[in-house]
Structures are given as structure tokens and as C-alpha cells.
C-alpha positions as CSV (number, residue, x, y, z in Angstrom):
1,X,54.6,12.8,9.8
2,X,53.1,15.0,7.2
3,X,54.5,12.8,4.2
4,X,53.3,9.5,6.0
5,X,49.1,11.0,6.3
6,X,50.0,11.8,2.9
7,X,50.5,8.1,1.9
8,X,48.2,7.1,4.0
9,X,44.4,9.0,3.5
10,X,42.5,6.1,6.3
11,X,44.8,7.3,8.8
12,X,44.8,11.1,8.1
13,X,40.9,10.6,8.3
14,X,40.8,8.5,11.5
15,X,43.7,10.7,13.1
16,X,40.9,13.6,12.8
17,X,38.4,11.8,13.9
18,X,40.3,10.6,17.3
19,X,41.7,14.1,17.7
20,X,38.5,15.8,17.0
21,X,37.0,13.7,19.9
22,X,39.2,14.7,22.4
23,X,38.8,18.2,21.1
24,X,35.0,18.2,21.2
25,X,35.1,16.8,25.0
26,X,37.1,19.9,26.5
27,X,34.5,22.6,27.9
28,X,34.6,26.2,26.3
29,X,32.3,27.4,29.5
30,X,28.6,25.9,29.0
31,X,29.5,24.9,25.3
32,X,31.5,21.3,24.2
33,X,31.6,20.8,20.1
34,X,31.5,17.3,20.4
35,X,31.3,15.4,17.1
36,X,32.3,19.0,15.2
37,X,35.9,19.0,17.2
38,X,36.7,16.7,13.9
39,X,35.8,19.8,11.8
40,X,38.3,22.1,13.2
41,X,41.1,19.6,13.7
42,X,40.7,18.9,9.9
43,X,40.4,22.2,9.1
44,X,43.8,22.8,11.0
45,X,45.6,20.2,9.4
46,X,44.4,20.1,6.0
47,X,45.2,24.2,6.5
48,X,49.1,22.9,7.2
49,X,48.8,19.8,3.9
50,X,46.3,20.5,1.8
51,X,47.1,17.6,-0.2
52,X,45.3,15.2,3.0
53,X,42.0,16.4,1.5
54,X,42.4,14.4,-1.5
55,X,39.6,12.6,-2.4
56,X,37.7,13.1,0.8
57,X,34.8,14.1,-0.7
58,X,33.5,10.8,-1.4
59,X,33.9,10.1,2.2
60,X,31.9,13.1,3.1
61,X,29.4,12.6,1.1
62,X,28.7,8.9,2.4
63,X,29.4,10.3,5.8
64,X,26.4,12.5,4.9
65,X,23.8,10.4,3.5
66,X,24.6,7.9,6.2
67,X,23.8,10.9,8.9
68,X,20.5,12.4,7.1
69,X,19.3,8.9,6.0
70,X,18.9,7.6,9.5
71,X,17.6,10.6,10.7
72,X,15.1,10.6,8.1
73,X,14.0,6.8,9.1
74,X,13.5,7.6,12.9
75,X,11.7,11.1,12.6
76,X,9.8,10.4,8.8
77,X,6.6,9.0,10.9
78,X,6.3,11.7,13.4
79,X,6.6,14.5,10.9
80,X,4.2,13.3,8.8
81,X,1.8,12.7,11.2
82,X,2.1,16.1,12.3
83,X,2.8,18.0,8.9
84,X,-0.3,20.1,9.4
85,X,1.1,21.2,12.8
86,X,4.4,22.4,11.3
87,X,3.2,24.9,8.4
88,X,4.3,28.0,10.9
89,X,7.6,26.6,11.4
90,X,8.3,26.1,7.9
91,X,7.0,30.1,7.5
92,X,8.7,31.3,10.0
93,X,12.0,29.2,8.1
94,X,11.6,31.0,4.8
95,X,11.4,34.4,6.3
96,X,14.5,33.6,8.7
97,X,16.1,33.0,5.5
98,X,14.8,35.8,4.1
99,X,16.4,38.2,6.3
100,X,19.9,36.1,6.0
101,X,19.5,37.0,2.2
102,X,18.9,40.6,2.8
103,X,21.5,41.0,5.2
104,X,24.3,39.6,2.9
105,X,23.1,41.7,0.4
106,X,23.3,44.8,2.5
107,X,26.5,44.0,3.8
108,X,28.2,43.2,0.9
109,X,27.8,46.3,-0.3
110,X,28.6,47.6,2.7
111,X,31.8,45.7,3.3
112,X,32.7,46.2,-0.7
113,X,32.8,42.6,-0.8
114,X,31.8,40.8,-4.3
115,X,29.0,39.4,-5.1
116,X,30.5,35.8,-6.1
117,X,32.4,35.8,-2.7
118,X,29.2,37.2,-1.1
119,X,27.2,34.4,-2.5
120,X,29.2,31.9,-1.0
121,X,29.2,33.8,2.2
122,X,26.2,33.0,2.7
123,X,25.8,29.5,1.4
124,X,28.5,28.6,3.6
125,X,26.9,30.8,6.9
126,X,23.8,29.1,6.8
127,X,25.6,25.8,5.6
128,X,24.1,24.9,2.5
129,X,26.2,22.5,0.4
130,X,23.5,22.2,-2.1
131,X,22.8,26.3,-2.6
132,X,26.8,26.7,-3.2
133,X,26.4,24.3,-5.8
134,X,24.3,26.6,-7.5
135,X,25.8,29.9,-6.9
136,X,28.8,28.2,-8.5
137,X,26.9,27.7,-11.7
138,X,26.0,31.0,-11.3
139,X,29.8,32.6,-10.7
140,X,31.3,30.8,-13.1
141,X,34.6,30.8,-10.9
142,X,35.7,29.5,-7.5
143,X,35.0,32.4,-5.3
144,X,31.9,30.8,-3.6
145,X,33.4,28.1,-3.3
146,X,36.1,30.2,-1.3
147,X,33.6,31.9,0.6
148,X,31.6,28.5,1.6
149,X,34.6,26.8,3.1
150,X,35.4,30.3,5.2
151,X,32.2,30.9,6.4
152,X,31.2,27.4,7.1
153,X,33.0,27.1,10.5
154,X,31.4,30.1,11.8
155,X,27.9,29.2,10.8
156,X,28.6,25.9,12.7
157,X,30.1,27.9,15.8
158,X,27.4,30.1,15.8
159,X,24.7,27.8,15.6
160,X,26.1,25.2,18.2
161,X,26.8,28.3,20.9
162,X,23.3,29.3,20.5
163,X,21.2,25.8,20.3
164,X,23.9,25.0,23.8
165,X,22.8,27.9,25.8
166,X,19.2,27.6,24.8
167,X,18.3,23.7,24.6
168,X,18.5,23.2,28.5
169,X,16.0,26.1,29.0
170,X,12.3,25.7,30.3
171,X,9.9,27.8,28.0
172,X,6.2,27.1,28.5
173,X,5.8,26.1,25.0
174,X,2.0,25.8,25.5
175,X,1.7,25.5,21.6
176,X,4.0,22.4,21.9
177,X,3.5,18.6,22.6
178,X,5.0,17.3,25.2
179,X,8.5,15.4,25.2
180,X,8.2,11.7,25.7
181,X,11.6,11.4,26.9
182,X,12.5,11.3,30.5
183,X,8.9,10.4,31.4
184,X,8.4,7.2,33.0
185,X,4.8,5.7,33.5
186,X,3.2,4.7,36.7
187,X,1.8,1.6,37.8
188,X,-1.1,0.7,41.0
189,X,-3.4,-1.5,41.8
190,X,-7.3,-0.1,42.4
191,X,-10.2,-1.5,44.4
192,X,-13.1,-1.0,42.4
193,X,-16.0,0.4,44.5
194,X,-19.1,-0.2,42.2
195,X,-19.3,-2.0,38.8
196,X,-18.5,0.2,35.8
197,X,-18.7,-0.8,32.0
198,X,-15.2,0.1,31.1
199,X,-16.4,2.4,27.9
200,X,-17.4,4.7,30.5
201,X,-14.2,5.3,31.7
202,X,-12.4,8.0,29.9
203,X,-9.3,7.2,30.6
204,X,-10.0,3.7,29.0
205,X,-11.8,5.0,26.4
206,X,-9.1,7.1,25.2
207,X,-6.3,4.7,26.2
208,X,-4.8,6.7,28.4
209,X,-3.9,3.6,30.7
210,X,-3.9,0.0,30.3
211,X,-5.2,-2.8,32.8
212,X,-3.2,-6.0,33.0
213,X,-3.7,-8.0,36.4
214,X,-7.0,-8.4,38.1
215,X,-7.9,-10.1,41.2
216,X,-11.6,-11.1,41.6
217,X,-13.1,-13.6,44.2
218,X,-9.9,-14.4,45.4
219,X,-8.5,-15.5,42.1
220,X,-5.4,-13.2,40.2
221,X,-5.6,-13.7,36.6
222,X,-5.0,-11.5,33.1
223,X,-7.3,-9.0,32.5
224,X,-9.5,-9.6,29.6
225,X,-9.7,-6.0,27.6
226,X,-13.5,-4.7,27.6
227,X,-14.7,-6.8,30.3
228,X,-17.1,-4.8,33.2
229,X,-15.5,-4.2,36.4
230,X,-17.1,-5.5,39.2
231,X,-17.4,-3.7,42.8
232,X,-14.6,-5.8,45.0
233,X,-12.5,-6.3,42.1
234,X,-9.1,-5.2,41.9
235,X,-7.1,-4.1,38.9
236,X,-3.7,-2.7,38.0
237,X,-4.3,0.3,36.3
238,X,-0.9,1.4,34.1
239,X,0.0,4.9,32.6
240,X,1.0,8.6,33.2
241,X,0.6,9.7,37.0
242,X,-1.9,11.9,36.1
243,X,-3.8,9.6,34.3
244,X,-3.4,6.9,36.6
245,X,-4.7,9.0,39.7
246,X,-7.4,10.3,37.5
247,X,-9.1,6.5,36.5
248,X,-8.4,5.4,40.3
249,X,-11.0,8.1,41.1
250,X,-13.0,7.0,38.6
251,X,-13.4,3.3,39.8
252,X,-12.8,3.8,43.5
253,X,-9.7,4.0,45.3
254,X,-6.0,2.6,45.3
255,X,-5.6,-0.8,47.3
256,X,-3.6,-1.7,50.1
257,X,-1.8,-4.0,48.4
258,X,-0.1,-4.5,45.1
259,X,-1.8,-7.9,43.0
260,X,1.3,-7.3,40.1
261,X,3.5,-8.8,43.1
262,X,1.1,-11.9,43.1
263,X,3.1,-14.3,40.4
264,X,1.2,-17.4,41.0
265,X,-0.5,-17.9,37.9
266,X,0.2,-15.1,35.9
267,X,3.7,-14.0,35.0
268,X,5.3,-10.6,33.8
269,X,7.8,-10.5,31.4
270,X,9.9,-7.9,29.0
271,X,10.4,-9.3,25.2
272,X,12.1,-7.8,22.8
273,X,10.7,-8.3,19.0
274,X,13.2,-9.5,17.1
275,X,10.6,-11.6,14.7
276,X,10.5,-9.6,11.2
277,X,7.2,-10.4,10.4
278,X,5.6,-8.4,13.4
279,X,8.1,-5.3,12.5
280,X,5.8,-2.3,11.9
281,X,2.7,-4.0,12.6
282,X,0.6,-2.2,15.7
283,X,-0.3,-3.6,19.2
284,X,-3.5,-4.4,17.8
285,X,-2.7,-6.2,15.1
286,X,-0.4,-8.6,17.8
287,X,-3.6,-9.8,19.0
288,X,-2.7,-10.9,21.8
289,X,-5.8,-10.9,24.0
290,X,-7.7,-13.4,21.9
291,X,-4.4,-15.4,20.8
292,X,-2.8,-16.0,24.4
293,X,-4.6,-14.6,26.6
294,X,-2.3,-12.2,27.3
295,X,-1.4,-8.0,27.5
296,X,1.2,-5.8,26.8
297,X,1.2,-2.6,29.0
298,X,4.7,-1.1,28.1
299,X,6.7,-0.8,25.4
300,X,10.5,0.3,25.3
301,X,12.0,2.0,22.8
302,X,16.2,3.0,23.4
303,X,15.4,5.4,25.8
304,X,11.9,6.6,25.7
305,X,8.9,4.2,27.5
306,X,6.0,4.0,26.0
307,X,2.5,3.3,27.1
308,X,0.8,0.5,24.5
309,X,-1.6,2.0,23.5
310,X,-3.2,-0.3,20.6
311,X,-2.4,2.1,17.3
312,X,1.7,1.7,19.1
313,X,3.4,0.7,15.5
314,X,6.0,-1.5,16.7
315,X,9.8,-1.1,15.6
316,X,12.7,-3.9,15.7
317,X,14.2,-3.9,18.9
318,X,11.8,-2.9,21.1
319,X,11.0,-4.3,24.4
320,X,7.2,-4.6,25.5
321,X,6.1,-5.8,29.0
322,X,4.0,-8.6,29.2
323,X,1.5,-10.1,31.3
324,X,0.3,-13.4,30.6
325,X,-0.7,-16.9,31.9
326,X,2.5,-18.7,32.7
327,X,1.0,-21.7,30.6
328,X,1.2,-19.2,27.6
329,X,4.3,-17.7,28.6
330,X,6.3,-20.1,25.5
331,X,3.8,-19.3,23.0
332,X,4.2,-15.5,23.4
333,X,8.1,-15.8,23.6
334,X,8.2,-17.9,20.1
335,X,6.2,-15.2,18.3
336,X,8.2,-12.4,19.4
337,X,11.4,-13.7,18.8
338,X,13.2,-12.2,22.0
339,X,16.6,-12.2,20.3
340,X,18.6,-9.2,21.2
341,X,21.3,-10.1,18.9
342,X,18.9,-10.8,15.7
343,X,17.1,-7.8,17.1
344,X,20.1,-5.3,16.6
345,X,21.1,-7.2,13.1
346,X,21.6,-4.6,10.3
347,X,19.1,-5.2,7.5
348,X,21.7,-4.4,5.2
349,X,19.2,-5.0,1.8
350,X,16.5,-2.4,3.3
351,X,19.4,0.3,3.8
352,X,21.1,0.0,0.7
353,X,17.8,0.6,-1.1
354,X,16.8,3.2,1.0
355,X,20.5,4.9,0.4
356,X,20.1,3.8,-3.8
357,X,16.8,5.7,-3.7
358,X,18.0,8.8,-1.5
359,X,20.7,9.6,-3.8
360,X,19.0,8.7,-6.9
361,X,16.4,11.4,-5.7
362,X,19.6,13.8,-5.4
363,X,20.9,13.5,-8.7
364,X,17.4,14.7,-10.1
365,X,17.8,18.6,-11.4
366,X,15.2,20.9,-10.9
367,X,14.8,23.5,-14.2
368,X,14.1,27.1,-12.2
369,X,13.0,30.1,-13.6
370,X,15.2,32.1,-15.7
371,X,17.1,28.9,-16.7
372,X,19.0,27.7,-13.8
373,X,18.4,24.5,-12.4
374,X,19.1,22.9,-8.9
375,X,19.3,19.1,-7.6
376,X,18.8,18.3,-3.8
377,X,22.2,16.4,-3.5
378,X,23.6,13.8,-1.0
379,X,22.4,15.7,2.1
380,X,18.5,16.6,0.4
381,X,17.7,13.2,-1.4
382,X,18.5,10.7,1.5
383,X,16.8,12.6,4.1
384,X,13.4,13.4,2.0
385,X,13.1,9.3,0.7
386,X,14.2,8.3,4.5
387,X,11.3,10.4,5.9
388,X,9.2,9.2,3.6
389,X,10.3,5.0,4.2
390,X,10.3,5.9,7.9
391,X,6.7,7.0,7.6
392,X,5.9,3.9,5.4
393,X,7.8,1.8,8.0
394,X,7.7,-1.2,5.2
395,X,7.2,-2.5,1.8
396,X,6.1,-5.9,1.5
397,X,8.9,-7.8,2.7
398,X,11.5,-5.0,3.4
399,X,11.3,-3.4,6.7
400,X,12.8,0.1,6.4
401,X,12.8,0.9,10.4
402,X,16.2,0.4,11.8
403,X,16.7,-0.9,15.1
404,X,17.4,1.5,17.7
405,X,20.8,0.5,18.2
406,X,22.1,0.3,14.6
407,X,20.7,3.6,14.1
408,X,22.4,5.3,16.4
409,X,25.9,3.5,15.6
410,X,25.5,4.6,12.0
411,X,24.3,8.2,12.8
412,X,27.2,8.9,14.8
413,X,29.7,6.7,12.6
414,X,28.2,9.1,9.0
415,X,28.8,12.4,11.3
416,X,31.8,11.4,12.5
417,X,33.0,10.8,8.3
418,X,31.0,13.8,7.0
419,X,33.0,16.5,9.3
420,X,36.1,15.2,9.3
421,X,36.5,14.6,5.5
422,X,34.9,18.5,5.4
423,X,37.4,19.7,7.5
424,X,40.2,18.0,5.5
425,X,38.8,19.4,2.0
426,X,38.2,23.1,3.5
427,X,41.3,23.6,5.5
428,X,43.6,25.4,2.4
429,X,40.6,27.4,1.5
430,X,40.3,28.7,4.9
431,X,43.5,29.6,5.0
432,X,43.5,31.5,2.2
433,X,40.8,33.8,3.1
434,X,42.1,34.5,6.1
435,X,45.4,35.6,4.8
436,X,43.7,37.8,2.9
437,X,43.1,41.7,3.7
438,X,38.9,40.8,3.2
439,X,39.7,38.0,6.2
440,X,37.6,40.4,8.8
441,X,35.1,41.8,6.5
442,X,34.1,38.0,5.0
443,X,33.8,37.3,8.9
444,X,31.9,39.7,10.2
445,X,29.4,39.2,6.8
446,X,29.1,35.8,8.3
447,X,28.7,36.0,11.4
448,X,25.8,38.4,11.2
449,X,23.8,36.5,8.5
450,X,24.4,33.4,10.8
451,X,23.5,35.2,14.1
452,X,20.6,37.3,12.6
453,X,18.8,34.2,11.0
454,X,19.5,31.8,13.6
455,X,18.6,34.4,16.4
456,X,15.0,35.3,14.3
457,X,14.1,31.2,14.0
458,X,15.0,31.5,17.8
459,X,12.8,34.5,18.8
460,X,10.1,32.7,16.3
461,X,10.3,29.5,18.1
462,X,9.8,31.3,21.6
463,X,7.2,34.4,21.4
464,X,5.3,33.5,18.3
465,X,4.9,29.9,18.0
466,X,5.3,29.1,21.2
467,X,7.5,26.2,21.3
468,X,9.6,24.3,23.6
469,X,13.0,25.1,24.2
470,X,14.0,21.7,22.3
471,X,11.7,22.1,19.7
472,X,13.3,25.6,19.0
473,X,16.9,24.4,19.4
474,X,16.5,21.4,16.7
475,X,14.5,23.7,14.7
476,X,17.8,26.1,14.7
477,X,19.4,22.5,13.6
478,X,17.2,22.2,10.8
479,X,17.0,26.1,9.3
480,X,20.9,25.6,9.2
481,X,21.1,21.9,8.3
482,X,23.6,21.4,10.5
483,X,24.7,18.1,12.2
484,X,26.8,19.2,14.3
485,X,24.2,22.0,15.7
486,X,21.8,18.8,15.6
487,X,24.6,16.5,17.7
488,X,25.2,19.7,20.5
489,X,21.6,19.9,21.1
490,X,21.6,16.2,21.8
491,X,24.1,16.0,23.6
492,X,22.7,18.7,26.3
493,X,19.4,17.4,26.5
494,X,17.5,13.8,25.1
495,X,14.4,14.8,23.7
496,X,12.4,13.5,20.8
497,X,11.2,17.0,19.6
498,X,15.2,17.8,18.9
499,X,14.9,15.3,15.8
500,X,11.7,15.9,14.6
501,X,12.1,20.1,14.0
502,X,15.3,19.1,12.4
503,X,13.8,16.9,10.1
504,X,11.0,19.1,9.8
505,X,13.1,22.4,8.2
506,X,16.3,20.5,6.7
507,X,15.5,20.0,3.2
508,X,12.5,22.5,3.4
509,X,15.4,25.4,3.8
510,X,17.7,24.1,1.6
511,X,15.6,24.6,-1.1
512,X,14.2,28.1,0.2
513,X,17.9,28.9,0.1
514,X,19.0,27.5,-3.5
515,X,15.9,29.7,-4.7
516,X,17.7,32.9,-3.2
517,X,20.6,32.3,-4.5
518,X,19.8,33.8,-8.1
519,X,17.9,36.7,-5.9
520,X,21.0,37.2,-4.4
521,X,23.2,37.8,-7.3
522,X,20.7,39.4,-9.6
523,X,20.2,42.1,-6.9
């Protein structure tokens, strides 16, 4: 069996990735690995033939690039948009690391474990591929190497355990924004009670709901954004609960009946954009009012549902509810393309630049002081030029937002390759370490670093910023840089604010780590 893999590397690789999945499913009490069961069947085999891992490391490196890349595209815009909001939870990174530092320094003298083994200790605790690149240069030898590949597994144990227990949990995160997932909007119809000028309506004002039918003398027709409300008319306010109950007391009371069942004339419809040209373009800009005398009240993205509000930047794929004059009905439908299968069409040009420029960025070496130098690497570059394309959303012609769909498929498909060809590289280094009589000391020098710096961006995240429980648990992610700590905490809980804190401290602490690395060993 063994001499067959051998021949054949695409089915040692898939053989992982298969068995991995069956491992990640089984329950280990509240925690499942999920994608990172491909790690540790890897590791196990690669441990009994080391030769599998030949040549794996291109795979993991695509595997990767492909991973950070798209999660750079889908969380670059909110980061960025936020960036001023985040400057705590990129201090309260750099002292996490901080302490991980000191403790590996502290123990290693302790534990009378070296300093090159120490270094890669703690590269591979907090799972920095980049930082062990450096303490390598550093060494001179292949200890941290060595001690990366032995503490890697309990970095990632450690940091799945804790992000599973806490990800589910309801903190009051009062210093947090609340998770668009799982929310679903509300829609009613209101009599209007007295005439109003809709820019005294708050709730209008600050487009908190949208109006799309209204019934007046009789007649049920499209509302016209900005037009008075009259006293008798009735409208269909859509939005939050909160904010729905909050206009209907503004403008009277809710109706008897509900005029959105009232398809006569006008006609409600979902349409997914598919047309390339409207990609990244706002509601607003759609001008639909003026064009077709229509509205769009709702717009669905994979999972999450959206209120339209008129700065919404669309994305391809998404699906926006409609209101509009059946006599328009074709118009609308020919401008948004409604294509789900063009919709969920790769734009291979727009991710083959993006990927170009991500690990262009990588290969770029950064002098430090004292004449070292660093480069951010496959994981680094891809992630900080997708944020950056995901914030710009497009360039001219190129539309660098990925449809829902295709983003998730190559996400899972680049974890999938990046832990299984780790696991199949690592494996004989593993073994080795453990054989050896520093096997308990290199763990328990691990395990601490991992716990005490995960634990303190933890404690952080709860009593002194104030976050939610999945902001804190993807901000665990991020601090370690960790995938598979990224796909646990999806996989307990969908919430956009997992994503974000991940992209938020990923590259910013591997950087804060390749900078301790020389404190580390000069210390």
C-alpha cells in the first residue's frame, strides 16, 4: 500500500483528504476538527512514509493562497471600512504576542531547551509559517524547523478547543456591531393616519426601511421614493422588526390587510445579477426608480439578507427582491441578467491576477534592523492584496468580488490542500521529536505559549473590548492565523464577524511575530 502512495503523490493527497473528513466529523465531546482531521491523518501517515511528503509543499502553498486570498476578497471591504474601529484589537494582538514571546523565553530556560529549538517552538505554537522562515535564517540549522512541525499540531488543537467552547457563547458585546447573519427582516403594510413628508420620518431618513407597494384611492401601485404620504394611504413598510414597528407608529398604524398580496398591476420578483457591468455598482447607482419605475427592498447574499439600503454595493450573485409594474417586469429582468449559472461562473482572469499580485507581494523582503530581513510569504501577500481588491471591488473592467458560491468552493477546496499537504511534509519531523527524551518538555513549552496567548486575546476580547463571542473567537483565528481554528469557529456558528477579526489580525500578527523572532534569540 505504502509503495503504491509512493508512486502515486494525487492519491496519497486525496487519501488524506477523504480520511481526514471522516476523522474531522467524529465528536471529541463539544469539539469536531473538521477540515484539520486532514492534518493529523497526514501527520500519521507521512510519520509511517516520509517519502509521501515529497513535493507537497507546492500544494500547500497553493492550498494556502487559495484559502487566505478568498478570505481576503469577502472580508477586505468590511475591514477597511471599520479599520478605525479595530486599533484595540490589533493592540491587544501585539501584547498577546508579547507575552507568548516572554513565555517561550522563560520556559526555555526553564525546560533547558535551546534556543534554535525554542524559536521554532514558538513559530510553530502560534503557527507562523512566515516567522519560522526567519528564525531559520537566524539558526542557521534545522532545529526550528524541527520545532515548528512539533508544535504546530498543538497550536492548532489548542486553538480549535478553545474558539469551539467559546464561539456558541452569548457575551453582551456592547462595544460590538451586531451580526447580520440569522436575522431576517420584516415586512407590513401601514395605514397612514395624517400626511407626512417622508424626510421627516427617521426611519426613512436614515434608511432603516424601505417602502415598495402603496395603495391610494383604491389604486395599488409602486411606490415612488420621496413622494408625501397622504392620510388613507397605505404602504408596505420593509426592514428590522424594530424598525418596522417604530415607522408604523410614526405614520399611523398597521392595516388589516396585507396590499403586497395584491398582484394585479404590480408584481414581486427575486433576480439574481448575473450582468457584469452592474457588479460592484450600489443600489443607487441601479436607478431603478426613475428607469422602470421600480424598487428593490431586499437583497440576498449566500446566507445573510439584506435590507437595500441605497449605498448596498452589489456583488455577483446576489438576489434582490423586486417590486415593479408588470409592464416593466422584462426590462428589469434584461438588465440584471438573472442567470444563476453565469452568476456562479468563475472569473478566472480577475483571480489569477489577484493570486499573481498576492504572491508577488510575498516574495518582497523586508531589510529589519540589525540586518535581517523578512518577506510576508504565500499566506501574508494573498491575503493583504485580496483585502485590499475586496475593498476596491473592481478595476475598470475586472471585477475582483467572487460570487458567493465560487468562493466558498475554493475556500474550502485551498484548506482542504493546505492541511493535508502540511500534514504529509510534517509527519517524520513529528515523529522525531517525540522520540526524543525533550518530547514532553517541547510540549508542554507549546502548549503554554499557545494556551497563554490565545487565552489573553480571549480575556481581551471579553472584559476589555467588549466583543462578541464570534468576534473574539475569529479574532483567536486571526492572532494564530490558523484556518483550521477559522473553519471550527464556522462550523459552530455562521456569523459574519468570525471572518472579519480574522482578517483583521492575520497578517497584522504575522508580522508582530517575525519582529520577535530576533528578540527571542538575542535574549
Amino acid at each position: 500500500m505504502i509503495d503504491v502512495l509512493e508512486g502515486n503523490p494525487l492519491l496519497a493527497l486525496f487519501l488524506v483528504v477523504a480520511t481526514g473528513a471522516v476523522l474531522g466529523a467524529i465528536p471529541f465531546g463539544r469539539v469536531r476538527f473538521g477540515a484539520a482531521g486532514a492534518l493529523f491523518t497526514g501527520l500519521a501517515l507521512s510519520a509511517a512514509a516520509p517519502h509521501l511528503g515529497d513535493g507537497m509543499h507546492i500544494v500547500q502553498s497553493l492550498g494556502l493562497a487559495l484559502f487566505v486570498y478568498t478570505v481576503g476578497i469577502s472580508a477586505g471591504a468590511a475591514f477597511f471600512g471599520t479599520l478605525n474601529r479595530q486599533l484595540p484589537l490589533l493592540l491587544a494582538a501585539t501584547l498577546s504576542t508579547v507575552l507568548a514571546a516572554g513565555a517561550t523565553i522563560v520556559l526555555g530556560h526553564v525546560l533547558g531547551i535551546t534556543k534554535d529549538l525554542s524559536l521554532g517552538l514558538f513559530t510553530g505554537a502560534l503557527t507562523a509559517a512566515p516567522a519560522l522562515d526567519a528564525a531559520d535564517r537566524l539558526a542557521g540549522n534545522s532545529a526550528p524547523s524541527v520545532g515548528y512541525a512539533f508544535g504546530y499540531p498543538l497550536g492548532v488543537i489548542v486553538g480549535i478547543v478553545l474558539v469551539s467552547s467559546v464561539v456558541t457563547r452569548s457575551w453582551p458585546g456592547r462595544k460590538d456591531t451586531p451580526a447580520l447573519a440569522g436575522t431576517s427582516l420584516a415586512s407590513t403594510t401601514v395605514k397612514v393616519l395624517h400626511s407626512v413628508n417622508l424626510r421627516d420620518v427617521p426611519q426613512w431618513r436614515d434608511q432603516q426601511v424601505r417602502f415598495s407597494y402603496l395603495r391610494r384611492e383604491e389604486r395599488v401601485r409602486v411606490f415612488v421614493p420621496g413622494e408625501d404620504l397622504l392620510a388613507g394611504d397605505e404602504v408596505v413598510a420593509v426592514g428590522m422588526p424594530e424598525a418596522v414597528e417604530a415607522v408604523t407608529e410614526v405614520l399611523g398604524r398597521r392595516s388589516d390587510r396585507h396590499i403586497a398580496h395584491d398582484r394585479s398591476l404590480v408584481e414581486f420578483t427575486r433576480l439574481t445579477v448575473s450582468n457584469p457591468d452592474l457588479a460592484s455598482r450600489s443600489i443607487a447607482e441601479l436607478n431603478l426608480p426613475v428607469r422602470f419605475g421600480a424598487v428593490v427592498t431586499r437583497v440576498r447574499r449566500g446566507d445573510l439578507e439584506l435590507l437595500a439600503r441605497d449605498d448596498l454595493v452589489l456583488e455577483p450573485g446576489d438576489r434582490l427582491a423586486v417590486v415593479v409594474d408588470r409592464s416593466r417586469l422584462d426590462a428589469v429582468h434584461a438588465l440584471l441578467g438573472d442567470s444563476d449559472r453565469k452568476a456562479s461562473e468563475l472569473d478566472v482572469l480577475s483571480l489569477g491576477l489577484g493570486l499573481v499580485l498576492g504572491f508577488a507581494l510575498g516574495l518582497v523582503t523586508v531589510p529589519m534592523p540589525g540586518g535581517g530581513s523578512f518577506s510576508l510569504g504565500p499566506a501574508a501577500g494573498p491575503l493583504l492584496v485580496g483585502m485590499v481588491l475586496g475593498a476596491l471591488r473592481r478595476t475598470g473592467p475586472v471585477v475582483w468580488a467572487l460570487p458567493g458560491s465560487a468562493n466558498i468552493t475554493l475556500r474550502q477546496l485551498g484548506l482542504l490542500l493546505f492541511l493535508a499537504g502540511l500534514g504529509l511534509t510534517a509527519g517524520p519531523d513529528v515523529a522525531a521529536v517525540l522520540a526524543s527524551p525533550t518530547a514532553w518538555r517541547a510540549a508542554v513549552l507549546s502548549v503554554v505559549v499557545a494556551v497563554l496567548s490565545c487565552a489573553a486575546m480571549l480575556l481581551a476580547g471579553r472584559w476589555v473590548l467588549d466583543l462578541s463571542a464570534p468576534r473574539a473567537a475569529g479574532a483567536v483565528a486571526g492572532f494564530l492565523g490558523q484556518p483550521a481554528v477559522l473553519d471550527a469557529a464556522n462550523s459552530k456558528r455562521a456569523d459574519e464577524r468570525i471572518e472579519t477579526a480574522y482578517a483583521t489580525l492575520f497578517a497584522f500578527s504575522i508580522v508582530v511575530k517575525i519582529l520577535l523572532v530576533p528578540v527571542i534569540w538575542n535574549l
